[in-house]
N, C-alpha and C positions, 0 to 999 in steps of 0.2 A: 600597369600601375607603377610608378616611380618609388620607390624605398627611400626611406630615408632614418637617420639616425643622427644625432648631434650631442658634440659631451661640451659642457657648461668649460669656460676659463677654471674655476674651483677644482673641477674636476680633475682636468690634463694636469693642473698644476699638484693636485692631492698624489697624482695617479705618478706623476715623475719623483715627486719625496721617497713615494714607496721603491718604486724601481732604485734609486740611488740608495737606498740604506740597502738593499738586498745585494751589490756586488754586482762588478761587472758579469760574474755570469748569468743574472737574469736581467742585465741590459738590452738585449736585443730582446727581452719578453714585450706583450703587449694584457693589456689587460681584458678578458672574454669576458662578457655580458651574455651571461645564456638565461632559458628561460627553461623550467621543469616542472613537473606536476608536483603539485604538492601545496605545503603551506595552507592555512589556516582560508582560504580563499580562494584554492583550486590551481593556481598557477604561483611558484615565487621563483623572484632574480638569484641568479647566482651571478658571482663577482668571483675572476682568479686569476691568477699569473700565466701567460699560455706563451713558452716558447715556437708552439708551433700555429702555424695558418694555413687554413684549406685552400685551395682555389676557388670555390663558392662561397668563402665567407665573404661577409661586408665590413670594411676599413676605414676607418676614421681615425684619421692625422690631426692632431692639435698639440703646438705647442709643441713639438717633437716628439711626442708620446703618439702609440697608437692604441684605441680601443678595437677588438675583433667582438663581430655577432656573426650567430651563423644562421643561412639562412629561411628554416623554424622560427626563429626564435625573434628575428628582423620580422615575418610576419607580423609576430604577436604586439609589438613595441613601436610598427613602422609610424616615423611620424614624431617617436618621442628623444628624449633627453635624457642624459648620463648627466649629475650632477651630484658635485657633494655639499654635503649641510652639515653646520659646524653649530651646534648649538647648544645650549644647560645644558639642556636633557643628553647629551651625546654627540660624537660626529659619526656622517656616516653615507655612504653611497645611497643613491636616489635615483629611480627613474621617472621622469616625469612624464607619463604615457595615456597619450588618449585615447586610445583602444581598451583601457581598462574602466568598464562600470566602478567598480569600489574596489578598495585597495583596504588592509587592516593597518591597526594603528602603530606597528612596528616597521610601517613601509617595504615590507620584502614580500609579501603578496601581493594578488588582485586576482580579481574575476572579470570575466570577459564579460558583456552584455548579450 
């Protein structure tokens, strides 16, 4: 089965503001997208700064930024999108994931079907 992962234009571009207010010494960071138990719906995203990269994680290059998933977590998501949303109510990372039956209305969970 072919993996896949893809982070929105919004996203790389959210994802490089961050990296430049933090200093060159979290320049060469990339931003990890993992996935944990938990959360109101059995599974939620987590989002964080990750100087380091395994040799089995999955990499995605945009816009000069890289996002890292590892690959757990690339099962759970294969197929979806890294995107940020800037709206009233809030801005905020988004994964757009079709392996997820329902998600809650804070967007950081879901459950599997």
């Amino acid at each position: 089965m072919t993996q896949s992962f893809t982070v929105s234009d919004a996203a790389a571009r959210r994802i490089a503001e961050i990296i430049a207010t933090k200093g060159a010494a979290e320049s060469t960071s990339a931003l990890r997208v993992s996935v944990s138990a938990g959360g109101c719906n059995g599974f939620q995203y987590e989002f964080r700064l990750d100087p380091e990269t395994s040799p089995d994680d999955f990499v995605v290059t945009s816009h000069g930024i890289r996002v890292v998933v590892d690959p757990v977590s690339l099962d759970l998501m294969n197929g979806g999108e890294l995107d940020f949303v800037d709206k009233l109510m809030g801005a905020h990372f988004a994964v757009k994931n079709p392996n997820a039956a329902s998600g809650c209305g804070c967007g950081t969970s879901f459950s599997l079907a």
